[in-house]
C-alpha positions in Angstrom: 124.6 99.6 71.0 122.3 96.7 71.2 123.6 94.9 68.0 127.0 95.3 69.3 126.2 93.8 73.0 124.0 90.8 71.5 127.1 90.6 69.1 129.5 89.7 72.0 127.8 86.4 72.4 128.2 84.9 68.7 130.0 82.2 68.7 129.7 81.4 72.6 128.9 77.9 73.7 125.2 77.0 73.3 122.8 74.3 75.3 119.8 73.5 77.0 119.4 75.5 80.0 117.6 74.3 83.3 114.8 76.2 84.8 115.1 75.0 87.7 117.0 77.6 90.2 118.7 75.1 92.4 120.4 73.6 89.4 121.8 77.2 89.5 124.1 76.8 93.1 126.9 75.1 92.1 127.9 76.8 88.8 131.6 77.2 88.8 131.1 80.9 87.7 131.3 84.7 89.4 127.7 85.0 87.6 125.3 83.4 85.6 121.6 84.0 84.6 118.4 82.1 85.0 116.2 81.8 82.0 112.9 81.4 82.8 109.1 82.9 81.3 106.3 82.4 83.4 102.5 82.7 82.8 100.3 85.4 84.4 99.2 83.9 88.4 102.5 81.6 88.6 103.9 81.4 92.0 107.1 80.8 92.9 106.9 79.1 96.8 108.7 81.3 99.2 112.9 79.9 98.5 116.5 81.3 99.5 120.0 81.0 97.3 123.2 80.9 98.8 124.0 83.7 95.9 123.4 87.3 95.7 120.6 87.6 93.3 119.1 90.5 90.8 116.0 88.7 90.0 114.6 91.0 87.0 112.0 90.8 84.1 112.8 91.6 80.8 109.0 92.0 79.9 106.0 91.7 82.4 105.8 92.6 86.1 106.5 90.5 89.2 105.0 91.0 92.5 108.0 89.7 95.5 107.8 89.2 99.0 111.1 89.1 100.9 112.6 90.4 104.2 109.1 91.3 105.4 108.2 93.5 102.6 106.8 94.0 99.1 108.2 95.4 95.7 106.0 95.2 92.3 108.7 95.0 89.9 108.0 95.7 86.3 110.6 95.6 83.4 112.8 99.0 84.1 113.1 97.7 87.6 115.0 95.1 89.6 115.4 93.8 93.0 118.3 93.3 94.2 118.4 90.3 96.9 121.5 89.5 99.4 122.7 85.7 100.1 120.4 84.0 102.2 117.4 86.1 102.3 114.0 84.1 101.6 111.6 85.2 99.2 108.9 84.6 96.7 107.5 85.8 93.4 104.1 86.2 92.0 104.0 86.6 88.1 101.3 90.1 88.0 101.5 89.2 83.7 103.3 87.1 81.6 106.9 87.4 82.6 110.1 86.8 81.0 112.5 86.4 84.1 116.1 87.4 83.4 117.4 86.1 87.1 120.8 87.2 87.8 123.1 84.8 90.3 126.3 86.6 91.8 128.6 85.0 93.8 128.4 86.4 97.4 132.0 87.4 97.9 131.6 89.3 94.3 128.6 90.7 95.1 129.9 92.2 98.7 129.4 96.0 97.6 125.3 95.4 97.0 124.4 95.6 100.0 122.7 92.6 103.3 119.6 93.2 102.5 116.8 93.9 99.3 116.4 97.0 97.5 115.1 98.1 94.3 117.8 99.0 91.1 116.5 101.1 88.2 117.6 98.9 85.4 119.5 101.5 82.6 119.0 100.2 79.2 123.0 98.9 78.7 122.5 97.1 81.7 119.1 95.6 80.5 121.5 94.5 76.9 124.1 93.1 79.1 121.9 90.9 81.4 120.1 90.0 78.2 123.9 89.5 76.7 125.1 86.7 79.4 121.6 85.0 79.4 122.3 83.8 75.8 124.9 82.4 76.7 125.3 78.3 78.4 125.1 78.1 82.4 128.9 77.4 82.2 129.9 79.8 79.5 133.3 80.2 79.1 135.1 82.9 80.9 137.9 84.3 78.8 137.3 87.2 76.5 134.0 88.9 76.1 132.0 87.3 78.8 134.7 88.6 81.3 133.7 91.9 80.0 130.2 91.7 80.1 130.1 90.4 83.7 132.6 93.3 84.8 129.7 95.8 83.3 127.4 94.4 84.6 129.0 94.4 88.2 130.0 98.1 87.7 126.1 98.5 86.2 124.7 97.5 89.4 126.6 99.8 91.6 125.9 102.4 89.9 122.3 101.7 89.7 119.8 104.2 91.2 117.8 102.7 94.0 114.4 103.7 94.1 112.5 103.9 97.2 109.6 101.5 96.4 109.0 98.9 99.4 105.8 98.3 100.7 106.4 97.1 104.4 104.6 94.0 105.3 102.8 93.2 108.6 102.3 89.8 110.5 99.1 90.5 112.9 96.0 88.9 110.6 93.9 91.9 111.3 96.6 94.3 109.8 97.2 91.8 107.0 93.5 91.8 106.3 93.6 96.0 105.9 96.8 95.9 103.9 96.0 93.1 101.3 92.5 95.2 100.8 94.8 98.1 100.2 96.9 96.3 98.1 94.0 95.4 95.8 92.5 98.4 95.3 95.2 101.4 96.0 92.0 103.8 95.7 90.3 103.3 98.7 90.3 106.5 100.6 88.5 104.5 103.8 89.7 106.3 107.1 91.9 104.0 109.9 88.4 104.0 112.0 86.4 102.3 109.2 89.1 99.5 108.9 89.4 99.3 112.5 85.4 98.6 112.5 85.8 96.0 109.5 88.4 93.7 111.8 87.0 94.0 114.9 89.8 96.5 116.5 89.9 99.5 117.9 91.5 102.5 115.4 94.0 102.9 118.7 95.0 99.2 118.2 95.5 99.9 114.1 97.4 103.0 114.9 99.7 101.2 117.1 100.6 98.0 115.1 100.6 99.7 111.5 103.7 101.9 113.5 105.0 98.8 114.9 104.8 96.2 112.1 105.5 98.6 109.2 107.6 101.4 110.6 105.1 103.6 109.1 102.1 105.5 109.9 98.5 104.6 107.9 98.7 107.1 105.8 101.9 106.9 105.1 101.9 103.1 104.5 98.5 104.0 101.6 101.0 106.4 100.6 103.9 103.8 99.2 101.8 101.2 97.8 100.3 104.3 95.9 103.6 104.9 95.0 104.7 101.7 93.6 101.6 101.1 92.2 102.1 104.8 90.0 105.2 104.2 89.0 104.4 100.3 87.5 101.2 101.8 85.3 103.5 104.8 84.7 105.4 102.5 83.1 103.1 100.7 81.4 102.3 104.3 79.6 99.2 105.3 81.5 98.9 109.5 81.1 99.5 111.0 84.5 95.8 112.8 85.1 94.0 109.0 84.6 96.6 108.0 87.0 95.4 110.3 89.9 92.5 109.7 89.3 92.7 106.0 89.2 94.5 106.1 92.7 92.1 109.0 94.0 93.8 111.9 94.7 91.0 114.9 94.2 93.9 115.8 91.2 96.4 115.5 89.6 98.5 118.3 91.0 97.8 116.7 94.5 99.3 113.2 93.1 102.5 114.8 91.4 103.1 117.1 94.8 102.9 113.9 97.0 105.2 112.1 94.0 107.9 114.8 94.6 108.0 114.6 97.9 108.9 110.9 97.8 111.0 110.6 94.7 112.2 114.0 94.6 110.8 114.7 91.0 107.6 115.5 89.4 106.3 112.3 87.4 106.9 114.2 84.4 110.2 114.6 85.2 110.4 111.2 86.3 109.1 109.3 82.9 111.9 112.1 81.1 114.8 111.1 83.1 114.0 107.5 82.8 
């Protein structure tokens, strides 16, 4: 399957591509891709297209911000992000960005807003398929299949229920980036509340009103997304719990089934 997709754009025009994403806007085409690797610590300054975008990674892991939220996106994941939404992306490892542009009235049936697409492997090929092509390929032919599949790729896609609400209050943004860093920390709401100079109350009432979601809850998902990116990376479920500090690992795969409605072992079979 992979020799035949990559075989669907021999003999397709070749040349230099920008990698520059505003350079991108006024392509003449339903879709095109952005070809662009990036070194581990890179930031890309917060931005907005007037496209839909699927910004993906063919190898190494992204971190983005967007509609007050964020996603850790590594290579069997994208994000999908609607016309007009700003957002930003830190490079968590060398990253080989496969950004996808759609046309806003082809892209209608992807929803207003971000969410993250599991990213099956013909859909990987075919992304990979246009991106070897020129910015204005031509649209006859083959590359009017490929862009259908991938279109009927994407809304197919599974969406996975990986966002890690963002706050705005500093002291709330002071706990949640400490989170962030180490997912581990079992530290109760009244020992954060003591390190920012709030009361727990206070805490309890903006993590609810910032986030949608309650503490633990909130530890919960970045857990989450943070499982499923070393997961991927092939780290053995047991070291996982560990790692994140659940007392074991039958406690980590119970809370993972309640949120993705599979064990992780099902999980890493299935996908």
């Amino acid at each position: 399957m992979k020799a035949e997709l990559r075989a669907l754009v021999s003999g397709g025009m070749r040349s230099s591509r920008s990698e520059s994403y505003l350079d991108y806007q006024s392509v003449p085409r339903a879709m095109t891709v952005l070809v662009r690797d990036q070194c581990s610590g890179e930031y890309n300054a917060p931005h907005t297209h007037r496209h839909g975008q699927l910004l993906y990674a063919a190898e190494g892991v992204m971190r983005v911000a967007a509609d007050n939220a964020l996603w850790i996106l590594p290579p069997r994941r994208a994000l999908w992000i609607a016309p007009g939404i700003v957002h930003d992306q830190l490079m968590l490892s060398p990253v080989k960005m496969r950004s996808v542009y759609i046309e806003p009235d082809v892209a209608t049936g992807l929803g207003h807003g971000c969410q993250v697409l599991e990213v099956s492997a013909l859909l990987r090929e075919l992304i990979l398929a246009l991106a070897g092509q020129s910015i204005e390929y031509p649209e006859a032919g083959r590359n009017s299949h490929i862009v259908a599949l991938i279109l009927s790729e994407l809304q197919g896609a599974r969406t996975l229920p990986l966002q890690i609400p963002w706050p705005v209050d500093r002291r709330l943004v002071t706990v949640c980036t400490a989170i962030l860093e180490q997912p581990r920390q079992a530290h109760s709401i009244d020992y954060w509340a003591d390190k920012v100079g709030a009361s727990a109350r206070t805490l309890i009432r903006l993590f609810r009103s910032e986030t949608g979601l309650n503490f633990r809850h909130w530890v919960q998902q970045v857990r989450l997304a943070t499982a499923i990116d070393r997961m991927d990376k092939g780290q053995s479920i047991g070291t996982l719990a560990r790692e994140l500090g659940y007392s074991s690992q039958s406690a980590f795969s119970a809370m993972f089934k309640r949120a993705m409605g599979e064990s992780p072992r099902e999980f890493l079979v299935g996908h």
